[in-house]
N, CA and C atoms as a LAMMPS dump frame, in Angstrom:
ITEM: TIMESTEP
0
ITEM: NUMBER OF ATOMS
507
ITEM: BOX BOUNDS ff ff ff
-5.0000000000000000e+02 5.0000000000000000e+02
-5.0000000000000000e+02 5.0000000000000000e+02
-5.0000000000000000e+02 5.0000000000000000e+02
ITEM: ATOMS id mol type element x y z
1 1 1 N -211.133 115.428 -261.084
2 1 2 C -212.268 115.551 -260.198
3 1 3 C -213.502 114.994 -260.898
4 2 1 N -214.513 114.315 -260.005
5 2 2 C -215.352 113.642 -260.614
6 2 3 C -216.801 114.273 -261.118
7 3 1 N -217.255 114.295 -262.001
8 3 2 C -218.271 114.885 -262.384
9 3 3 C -219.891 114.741 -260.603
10 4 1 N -220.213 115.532 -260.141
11 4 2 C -220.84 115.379 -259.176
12 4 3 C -222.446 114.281 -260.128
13 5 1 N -222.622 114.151 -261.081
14 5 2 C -223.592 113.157 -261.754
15 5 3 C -222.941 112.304 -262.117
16 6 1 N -221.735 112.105 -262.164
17 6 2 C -220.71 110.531 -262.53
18 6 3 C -221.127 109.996 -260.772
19 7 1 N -221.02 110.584 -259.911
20 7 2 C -220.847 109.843 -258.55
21 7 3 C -222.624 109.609 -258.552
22 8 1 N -223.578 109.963 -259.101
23 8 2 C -224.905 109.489 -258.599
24 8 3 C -225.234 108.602 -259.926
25 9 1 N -224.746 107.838 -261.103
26 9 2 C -225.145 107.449 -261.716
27 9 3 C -225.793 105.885 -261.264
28 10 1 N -225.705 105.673 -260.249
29 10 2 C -225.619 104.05 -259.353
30 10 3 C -226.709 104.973 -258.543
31 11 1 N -227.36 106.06 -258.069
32 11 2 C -228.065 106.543 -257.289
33 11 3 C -229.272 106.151 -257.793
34 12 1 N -230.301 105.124 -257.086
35 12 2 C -231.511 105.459 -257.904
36 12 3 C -232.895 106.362 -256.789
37 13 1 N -231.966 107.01 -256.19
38 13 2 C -233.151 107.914 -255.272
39 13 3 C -234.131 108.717 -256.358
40 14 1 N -235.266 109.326 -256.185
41 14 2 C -236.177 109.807 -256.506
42 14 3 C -235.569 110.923 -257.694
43 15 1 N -235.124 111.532 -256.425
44 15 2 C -234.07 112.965 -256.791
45 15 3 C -233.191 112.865 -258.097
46 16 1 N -232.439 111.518 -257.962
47 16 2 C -231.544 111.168 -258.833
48 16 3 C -231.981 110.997 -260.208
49 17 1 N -232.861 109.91 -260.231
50 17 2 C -233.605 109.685 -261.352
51 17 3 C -233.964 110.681 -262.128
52 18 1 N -234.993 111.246 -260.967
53 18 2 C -236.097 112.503 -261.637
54 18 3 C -234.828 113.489 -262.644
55 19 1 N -233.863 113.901 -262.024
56 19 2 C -232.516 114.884 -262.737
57 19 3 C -232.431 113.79 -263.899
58 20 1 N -232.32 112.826 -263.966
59 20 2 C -231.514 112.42 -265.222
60 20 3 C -232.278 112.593 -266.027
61 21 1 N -233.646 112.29 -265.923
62 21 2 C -234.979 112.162 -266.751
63 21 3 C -235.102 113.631 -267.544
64 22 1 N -234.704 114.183 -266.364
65 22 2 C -234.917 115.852 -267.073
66 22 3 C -233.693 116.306 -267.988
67 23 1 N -232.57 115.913 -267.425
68 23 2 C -231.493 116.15 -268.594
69 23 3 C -231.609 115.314 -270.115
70 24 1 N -232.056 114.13 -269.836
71 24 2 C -232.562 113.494 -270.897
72 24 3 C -233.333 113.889 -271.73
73 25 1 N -234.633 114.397 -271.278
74 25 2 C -235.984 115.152 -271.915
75 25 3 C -235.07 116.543 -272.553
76 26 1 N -234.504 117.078 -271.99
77 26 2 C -233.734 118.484 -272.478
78 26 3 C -233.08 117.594 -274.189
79 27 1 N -232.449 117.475 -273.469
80 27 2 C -231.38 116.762 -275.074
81 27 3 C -232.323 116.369 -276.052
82 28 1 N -233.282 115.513 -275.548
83 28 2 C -234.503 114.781 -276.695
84 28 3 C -235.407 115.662 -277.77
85 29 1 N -235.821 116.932 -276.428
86 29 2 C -236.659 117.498 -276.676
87 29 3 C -236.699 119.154 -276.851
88 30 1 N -235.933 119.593 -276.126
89 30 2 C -235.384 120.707 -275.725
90 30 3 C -234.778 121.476 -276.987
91 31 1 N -233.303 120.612 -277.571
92 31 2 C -231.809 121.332 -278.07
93 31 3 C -232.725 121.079 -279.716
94 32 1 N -233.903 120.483 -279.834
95 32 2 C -234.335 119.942 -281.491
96 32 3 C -235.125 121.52 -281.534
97 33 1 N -235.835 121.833 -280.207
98 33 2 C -236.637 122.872 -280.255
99 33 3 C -236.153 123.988 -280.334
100 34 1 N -234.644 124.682 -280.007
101 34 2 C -234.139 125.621 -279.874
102 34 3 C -233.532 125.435 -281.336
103 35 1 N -232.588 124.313 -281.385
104 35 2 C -232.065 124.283 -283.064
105 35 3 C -233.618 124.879 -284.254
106 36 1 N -234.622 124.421 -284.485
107 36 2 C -235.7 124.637 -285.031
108 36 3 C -236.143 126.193 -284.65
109 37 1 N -235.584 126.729 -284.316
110 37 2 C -236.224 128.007 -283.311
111 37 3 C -235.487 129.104 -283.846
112 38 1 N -233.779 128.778 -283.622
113 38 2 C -232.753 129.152 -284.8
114 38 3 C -232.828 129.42 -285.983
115 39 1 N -233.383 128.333 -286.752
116 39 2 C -233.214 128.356 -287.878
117 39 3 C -234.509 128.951 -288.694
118 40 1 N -235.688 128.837 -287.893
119 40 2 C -237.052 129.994 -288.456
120 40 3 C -236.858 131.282 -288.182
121 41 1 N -235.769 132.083 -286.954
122 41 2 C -235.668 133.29 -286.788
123 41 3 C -234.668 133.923 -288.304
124 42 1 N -233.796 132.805 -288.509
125 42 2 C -232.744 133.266 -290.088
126 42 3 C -233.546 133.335 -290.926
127 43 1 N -234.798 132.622 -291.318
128 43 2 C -235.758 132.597 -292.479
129 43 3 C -236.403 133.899 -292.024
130 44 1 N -236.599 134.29 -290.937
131 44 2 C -237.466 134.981 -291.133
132 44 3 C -236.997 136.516 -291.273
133 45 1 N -235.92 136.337 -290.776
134 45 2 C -234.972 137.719 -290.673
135 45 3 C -234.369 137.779 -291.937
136 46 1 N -234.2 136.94 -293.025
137 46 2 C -233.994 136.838 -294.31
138 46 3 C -235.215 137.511 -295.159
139 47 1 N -236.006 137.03 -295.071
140 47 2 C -237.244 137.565 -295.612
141 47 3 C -237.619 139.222 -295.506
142 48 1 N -237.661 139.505 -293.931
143 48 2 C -237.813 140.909 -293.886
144 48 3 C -236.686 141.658 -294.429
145 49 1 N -235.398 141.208 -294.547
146 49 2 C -234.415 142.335 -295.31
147 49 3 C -234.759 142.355 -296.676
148 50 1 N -235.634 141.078 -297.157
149 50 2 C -235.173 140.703 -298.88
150 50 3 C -236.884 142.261 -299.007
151 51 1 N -238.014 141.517 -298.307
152 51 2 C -238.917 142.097 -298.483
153 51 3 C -239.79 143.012 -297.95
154 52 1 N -238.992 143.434 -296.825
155 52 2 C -239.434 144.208 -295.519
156 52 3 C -240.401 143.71 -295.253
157 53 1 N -240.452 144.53 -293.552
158 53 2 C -241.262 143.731 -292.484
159 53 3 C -243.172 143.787 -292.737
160 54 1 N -243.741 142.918 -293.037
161 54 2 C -245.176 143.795 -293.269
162 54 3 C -245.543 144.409 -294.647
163 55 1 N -244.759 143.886 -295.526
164 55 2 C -244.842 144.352 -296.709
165 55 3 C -246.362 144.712 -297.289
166 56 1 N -246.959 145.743 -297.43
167 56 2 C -248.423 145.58 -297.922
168 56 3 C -248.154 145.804 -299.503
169 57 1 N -249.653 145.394 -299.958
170 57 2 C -250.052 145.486 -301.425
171 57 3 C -250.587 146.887 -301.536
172 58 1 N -250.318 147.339 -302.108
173 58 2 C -250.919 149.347 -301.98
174 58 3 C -251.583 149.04 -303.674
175 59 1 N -250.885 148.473 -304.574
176 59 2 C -251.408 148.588 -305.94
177 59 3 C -251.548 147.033 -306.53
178 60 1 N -252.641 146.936 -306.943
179 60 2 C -253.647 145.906 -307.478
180 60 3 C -254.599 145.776 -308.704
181 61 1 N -253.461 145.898 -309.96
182 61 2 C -254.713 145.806 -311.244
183 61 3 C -254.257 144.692 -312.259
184 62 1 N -255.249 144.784 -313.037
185 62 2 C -255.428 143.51 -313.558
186 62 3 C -255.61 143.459 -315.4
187 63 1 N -254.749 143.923 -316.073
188 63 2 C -254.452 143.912 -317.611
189 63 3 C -254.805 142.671 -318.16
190 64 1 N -255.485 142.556 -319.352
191 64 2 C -255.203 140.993 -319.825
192 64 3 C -254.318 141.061 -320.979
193 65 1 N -253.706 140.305 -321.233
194 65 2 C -252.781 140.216 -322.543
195 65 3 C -253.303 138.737 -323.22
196 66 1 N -253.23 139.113 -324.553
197 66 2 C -252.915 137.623 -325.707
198 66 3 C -252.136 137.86 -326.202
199 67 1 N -251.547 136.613 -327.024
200 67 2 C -250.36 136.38 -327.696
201 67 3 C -250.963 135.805 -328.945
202 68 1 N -250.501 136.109 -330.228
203 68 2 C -250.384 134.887 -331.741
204 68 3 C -248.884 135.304 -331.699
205 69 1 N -248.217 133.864 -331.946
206 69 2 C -247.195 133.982 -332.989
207 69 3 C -247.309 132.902 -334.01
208 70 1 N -246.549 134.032 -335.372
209 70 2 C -247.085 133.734 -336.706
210 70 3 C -248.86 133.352 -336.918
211 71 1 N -248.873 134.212 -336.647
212 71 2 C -250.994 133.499 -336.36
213 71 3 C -251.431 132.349 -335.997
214 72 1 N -250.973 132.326 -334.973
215 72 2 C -251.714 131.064 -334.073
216 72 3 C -251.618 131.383 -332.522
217 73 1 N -252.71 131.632 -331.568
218 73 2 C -252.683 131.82 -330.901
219 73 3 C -252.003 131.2 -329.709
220 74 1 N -250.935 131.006 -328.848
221 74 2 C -250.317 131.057 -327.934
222 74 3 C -250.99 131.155 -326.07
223 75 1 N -250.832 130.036 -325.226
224 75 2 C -251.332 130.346 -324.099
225 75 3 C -250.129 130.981 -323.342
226 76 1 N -250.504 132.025 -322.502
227 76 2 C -250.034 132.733 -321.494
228 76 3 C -249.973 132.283 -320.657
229 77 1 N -248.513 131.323 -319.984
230 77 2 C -248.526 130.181 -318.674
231 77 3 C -249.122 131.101 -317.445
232 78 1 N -249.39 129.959 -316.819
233 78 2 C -249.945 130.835 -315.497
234 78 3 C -248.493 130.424 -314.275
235 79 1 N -248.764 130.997 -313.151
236 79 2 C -247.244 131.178 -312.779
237 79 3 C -246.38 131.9 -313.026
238 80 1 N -246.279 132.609 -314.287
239 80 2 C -245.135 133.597 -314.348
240 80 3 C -244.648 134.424 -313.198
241 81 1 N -243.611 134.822 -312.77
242 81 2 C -243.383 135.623 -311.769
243 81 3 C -243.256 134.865 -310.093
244 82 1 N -243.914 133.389 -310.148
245 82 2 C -244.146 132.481 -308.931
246 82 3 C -242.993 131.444 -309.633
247 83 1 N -243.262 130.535 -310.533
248 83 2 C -242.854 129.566 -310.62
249 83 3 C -241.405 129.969 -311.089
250 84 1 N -240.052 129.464 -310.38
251 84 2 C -238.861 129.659 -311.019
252 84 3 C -238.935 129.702 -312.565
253 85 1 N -238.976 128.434 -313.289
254 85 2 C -238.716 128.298 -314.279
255 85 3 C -239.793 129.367 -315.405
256 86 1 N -240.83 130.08 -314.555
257 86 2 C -241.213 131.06 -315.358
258 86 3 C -241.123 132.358 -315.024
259 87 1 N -239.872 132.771 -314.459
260 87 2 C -239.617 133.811 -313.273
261 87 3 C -237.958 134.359 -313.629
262 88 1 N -237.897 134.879 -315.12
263 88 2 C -236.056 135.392 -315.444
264 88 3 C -235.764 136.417 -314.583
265 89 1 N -236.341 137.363 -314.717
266 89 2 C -235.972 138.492 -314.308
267 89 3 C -236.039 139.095 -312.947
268 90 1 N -235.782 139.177 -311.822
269 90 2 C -236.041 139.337 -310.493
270 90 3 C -235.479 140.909 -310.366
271 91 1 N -235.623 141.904 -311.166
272 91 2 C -235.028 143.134 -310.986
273 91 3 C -235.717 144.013 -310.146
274 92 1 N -237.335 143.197 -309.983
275 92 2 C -238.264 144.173 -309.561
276 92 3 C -238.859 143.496 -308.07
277 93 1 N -238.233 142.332 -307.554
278 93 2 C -238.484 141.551 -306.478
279 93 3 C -238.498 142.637 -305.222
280 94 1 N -238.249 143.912 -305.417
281 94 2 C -238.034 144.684 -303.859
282 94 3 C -239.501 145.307 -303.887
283 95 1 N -240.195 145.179 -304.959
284 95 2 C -241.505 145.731 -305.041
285 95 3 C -242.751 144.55 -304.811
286 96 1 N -242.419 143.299 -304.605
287 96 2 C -243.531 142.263 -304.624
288 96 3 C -243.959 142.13 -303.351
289 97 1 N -244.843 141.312 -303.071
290 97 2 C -245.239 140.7 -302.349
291 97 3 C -245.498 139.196 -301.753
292 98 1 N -245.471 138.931 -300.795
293 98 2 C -245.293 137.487 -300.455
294 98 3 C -244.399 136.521 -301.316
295 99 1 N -243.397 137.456 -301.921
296 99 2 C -241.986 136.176 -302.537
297 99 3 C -242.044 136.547 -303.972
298 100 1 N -242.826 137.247 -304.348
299 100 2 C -243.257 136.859 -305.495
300 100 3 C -242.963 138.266 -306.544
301 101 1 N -242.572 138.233 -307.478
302 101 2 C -242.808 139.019 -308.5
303 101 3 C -243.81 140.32 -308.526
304 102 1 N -243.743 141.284 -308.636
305 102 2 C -245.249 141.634 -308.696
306 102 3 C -245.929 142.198 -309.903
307 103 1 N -245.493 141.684 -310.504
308 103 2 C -245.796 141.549 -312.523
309 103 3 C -245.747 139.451 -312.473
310 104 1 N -247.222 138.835 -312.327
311 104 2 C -247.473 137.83 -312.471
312 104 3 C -248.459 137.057 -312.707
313 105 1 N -248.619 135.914 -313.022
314 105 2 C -249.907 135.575 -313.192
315 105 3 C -250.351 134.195 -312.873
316 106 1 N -251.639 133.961 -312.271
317 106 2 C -251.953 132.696 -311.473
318 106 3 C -252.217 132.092 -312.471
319 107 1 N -252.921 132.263 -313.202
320 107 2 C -253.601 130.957 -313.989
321 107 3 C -252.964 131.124 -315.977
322 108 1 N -253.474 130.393 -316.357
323 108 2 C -253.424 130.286 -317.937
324 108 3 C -254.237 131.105 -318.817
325 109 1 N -254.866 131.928 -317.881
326 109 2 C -256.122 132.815 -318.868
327 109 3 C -255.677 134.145 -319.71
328 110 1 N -254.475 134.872 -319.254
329 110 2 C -253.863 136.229 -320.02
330 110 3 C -254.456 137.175 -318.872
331 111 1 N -254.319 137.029 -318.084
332 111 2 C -254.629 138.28 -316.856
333 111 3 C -253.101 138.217 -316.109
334 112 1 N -252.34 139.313 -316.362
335 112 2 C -251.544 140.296 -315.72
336 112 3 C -252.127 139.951 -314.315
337 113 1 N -251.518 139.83 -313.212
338 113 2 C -251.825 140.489 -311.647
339 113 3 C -250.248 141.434 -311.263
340 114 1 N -251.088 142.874 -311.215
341 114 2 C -249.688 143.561 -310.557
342 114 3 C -250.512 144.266 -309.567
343 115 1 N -249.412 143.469 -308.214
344 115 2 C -250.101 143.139 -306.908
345 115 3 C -248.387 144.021 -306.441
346 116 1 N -248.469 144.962 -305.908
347 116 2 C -247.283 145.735 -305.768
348 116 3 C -247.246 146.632 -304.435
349 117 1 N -246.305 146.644 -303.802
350 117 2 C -245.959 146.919 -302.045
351 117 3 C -245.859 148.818 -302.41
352 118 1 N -245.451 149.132 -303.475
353 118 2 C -245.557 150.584 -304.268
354 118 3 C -246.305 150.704 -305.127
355 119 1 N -246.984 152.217 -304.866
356 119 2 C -247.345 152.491 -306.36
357 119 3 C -246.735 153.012 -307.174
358 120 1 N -246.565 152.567 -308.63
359 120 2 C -245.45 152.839 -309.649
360 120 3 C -245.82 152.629 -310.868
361 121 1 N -245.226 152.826 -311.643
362 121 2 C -245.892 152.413 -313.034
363 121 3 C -245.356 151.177 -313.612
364 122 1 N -245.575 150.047 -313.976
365 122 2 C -245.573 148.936 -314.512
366 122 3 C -244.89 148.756 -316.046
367 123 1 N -244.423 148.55 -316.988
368 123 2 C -244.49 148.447 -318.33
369 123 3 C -244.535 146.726 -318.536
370 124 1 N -245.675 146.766 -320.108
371 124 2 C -245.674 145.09 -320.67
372 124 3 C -244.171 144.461 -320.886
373 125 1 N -242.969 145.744 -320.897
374 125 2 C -242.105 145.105 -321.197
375 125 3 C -241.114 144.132 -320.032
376 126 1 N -241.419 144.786 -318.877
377 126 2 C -241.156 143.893 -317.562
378 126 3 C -241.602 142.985 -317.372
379 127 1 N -242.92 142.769 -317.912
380 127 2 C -243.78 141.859 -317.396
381 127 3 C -242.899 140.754 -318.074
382 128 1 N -242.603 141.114 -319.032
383 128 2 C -242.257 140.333 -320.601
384 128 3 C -240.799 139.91 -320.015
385 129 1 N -239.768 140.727 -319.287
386 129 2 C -238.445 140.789 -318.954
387 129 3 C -238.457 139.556 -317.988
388 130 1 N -239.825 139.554 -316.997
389 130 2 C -239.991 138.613 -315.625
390 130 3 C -240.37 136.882 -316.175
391 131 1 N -241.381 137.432 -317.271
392 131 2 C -241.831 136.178 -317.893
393 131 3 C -240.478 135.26 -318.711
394 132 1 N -239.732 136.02 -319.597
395 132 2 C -238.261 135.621 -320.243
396 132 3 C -238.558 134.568 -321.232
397 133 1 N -240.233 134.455 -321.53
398 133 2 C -240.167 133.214 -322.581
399 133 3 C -241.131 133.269 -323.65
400 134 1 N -241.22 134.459 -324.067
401 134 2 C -241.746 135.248 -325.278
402 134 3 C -240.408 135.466 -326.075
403 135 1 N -239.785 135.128 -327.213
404 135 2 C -238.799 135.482 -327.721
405 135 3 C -239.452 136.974 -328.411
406 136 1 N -239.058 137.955 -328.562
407 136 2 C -239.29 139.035 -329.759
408 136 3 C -238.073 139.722 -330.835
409 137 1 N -236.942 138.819 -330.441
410 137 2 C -235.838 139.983 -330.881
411 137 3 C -235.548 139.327 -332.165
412 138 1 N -235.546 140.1 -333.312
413 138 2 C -235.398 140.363 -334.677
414 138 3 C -237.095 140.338 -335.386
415 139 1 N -237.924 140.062 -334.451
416 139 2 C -239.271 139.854 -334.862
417 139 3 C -240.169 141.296 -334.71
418 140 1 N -240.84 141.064 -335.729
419 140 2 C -242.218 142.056 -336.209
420 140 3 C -243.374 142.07 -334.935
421 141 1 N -243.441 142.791 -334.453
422 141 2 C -244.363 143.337 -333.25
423 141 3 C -245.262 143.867 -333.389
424 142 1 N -246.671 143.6 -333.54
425 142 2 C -247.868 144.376 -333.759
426 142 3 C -248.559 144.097 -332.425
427 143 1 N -248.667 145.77 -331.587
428 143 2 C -249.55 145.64 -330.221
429 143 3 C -250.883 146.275 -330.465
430 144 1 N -251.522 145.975 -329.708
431 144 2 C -252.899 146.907 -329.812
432 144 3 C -252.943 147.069 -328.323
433 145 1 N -253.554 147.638 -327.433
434 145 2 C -254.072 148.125 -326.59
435 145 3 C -255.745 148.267 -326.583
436 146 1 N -256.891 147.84 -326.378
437 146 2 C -258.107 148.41 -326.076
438 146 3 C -258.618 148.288 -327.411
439 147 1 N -257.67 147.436 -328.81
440 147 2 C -257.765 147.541 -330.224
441 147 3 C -257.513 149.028 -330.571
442 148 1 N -256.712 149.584 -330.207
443 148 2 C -255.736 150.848 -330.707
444 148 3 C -254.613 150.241 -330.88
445 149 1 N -253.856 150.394 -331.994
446 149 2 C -252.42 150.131 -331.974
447 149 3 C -251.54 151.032 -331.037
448 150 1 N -250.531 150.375 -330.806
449 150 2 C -249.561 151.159 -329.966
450 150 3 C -247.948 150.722 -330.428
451 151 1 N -247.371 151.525 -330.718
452 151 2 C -245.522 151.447 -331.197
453 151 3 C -245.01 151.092 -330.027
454 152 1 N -244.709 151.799 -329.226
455 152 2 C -244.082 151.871 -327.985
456 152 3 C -244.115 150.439 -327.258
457 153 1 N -244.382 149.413 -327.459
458 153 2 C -244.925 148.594 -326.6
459 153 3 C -244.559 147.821 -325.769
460 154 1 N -243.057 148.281 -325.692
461 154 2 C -242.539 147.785 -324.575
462 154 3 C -242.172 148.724 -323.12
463 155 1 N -242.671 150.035 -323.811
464 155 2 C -242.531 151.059 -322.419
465 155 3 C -244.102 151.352 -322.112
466 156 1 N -245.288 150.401 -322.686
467 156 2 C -246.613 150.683 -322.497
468 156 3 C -246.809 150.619 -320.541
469 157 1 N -247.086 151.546 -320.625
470 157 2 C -247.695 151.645 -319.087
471 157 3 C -248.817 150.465 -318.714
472 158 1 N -249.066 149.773 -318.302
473 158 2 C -249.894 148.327 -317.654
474 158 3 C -251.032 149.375 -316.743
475 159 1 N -252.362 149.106 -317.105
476 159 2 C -253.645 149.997 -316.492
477 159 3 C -254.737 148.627 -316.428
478 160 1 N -255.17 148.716 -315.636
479 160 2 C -256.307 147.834 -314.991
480 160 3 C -257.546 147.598 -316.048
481 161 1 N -257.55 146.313 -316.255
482 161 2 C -258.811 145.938 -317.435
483 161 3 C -258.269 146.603 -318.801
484 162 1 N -257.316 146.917 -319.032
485 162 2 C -256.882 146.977 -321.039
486 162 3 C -257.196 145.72 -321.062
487 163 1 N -257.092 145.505 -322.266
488 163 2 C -256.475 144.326 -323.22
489 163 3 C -255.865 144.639 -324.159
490 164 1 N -254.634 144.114 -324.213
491 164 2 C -253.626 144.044 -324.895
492 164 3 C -253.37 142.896 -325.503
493 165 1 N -253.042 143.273 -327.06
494 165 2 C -252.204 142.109 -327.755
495 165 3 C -251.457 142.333 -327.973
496 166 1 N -250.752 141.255 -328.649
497 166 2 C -249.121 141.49 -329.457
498 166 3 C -249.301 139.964 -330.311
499 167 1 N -248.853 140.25 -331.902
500 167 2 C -248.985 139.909 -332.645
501 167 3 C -247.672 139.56 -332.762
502 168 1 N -246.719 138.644 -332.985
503 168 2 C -245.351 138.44 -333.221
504 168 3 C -245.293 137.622 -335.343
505 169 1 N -244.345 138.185 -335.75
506 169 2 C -244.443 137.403 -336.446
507 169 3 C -243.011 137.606 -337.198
């Protein structure tokens, strides 16, 4: 049996045309818009499981850290926690915001941003776990805090405006 648009393809009435034009425009325009439509609802339905829906920032402070190793001072990349290649550790990704880490840092200056969907307590040593490119292991660790020394310094709690060093050597 013949397709009822196989028998009008020789039709060039108004009617006829106008239908093909529109099945045409569908295919052209239509199936790119629904495919595209598809595939932002998976991104986006990906996202809200990874990071829930509306994720807010509830906690927002700002530590600075420096680095010497062997006495010479060391820059603190900026990106940590954003940029893959400065981003090891993703253990704490259910707590970030907008994709991101929330132990990180924008620029090159030694400012910590922990920008966090919970409030929780932070340690330098996560930060350090997320960052992954501070070596410390078999090495001599001298931290200060506020210029107080501190032992502990990898379970140091992260508080808004310290400064913290760590001396590696």
């Amino acid at each position: 049996m013949k397709d009822k648009d196989d028998s009008n393809k020789g039709n060039k009435s108004y009617f006829a045309v106008s239908r093909r034009k529109r099945r045409q425009y569908i295919l052209k325009i239509g199936v790119p818009v629904a495919v595209a439509a598809i595939v932002l609802g998976i991104v986006f339905a990906t996202q809200v499981s990874e990071h829930g829906l509306g994720a807010k920032m509830v906690m927002h402070i700002h530590p600075q850290l420096s680095v010497k190793v062997n006495g010479k001072a060391i820059t603190v990349p900026e990106k940590i926690g954003i940029d893959n290649s400065l981003y090891k550790d993703h253990s704490l990704d259910r707590f970030g915001v907008q994709g991101i880490s929330p132990l990180h840092t924008h620029d090159s200056k030694g400012t910590i941003h922990v920008e966090s969907s919970v409030n929780r307590d932070y340690t330098l040593g996560e930060f350090l776990d997320v960052w992954g490119g501070l070596d410390t292991n078999g090495k001599t660790v001298k931290a200060t805090v506020n210029g107080q020394p501190i032992s502990d310094w990898r379970n140091h709690i992260l508080k808004d405006k310290e400064q913290i060093s760590l001396e590696i050597s």
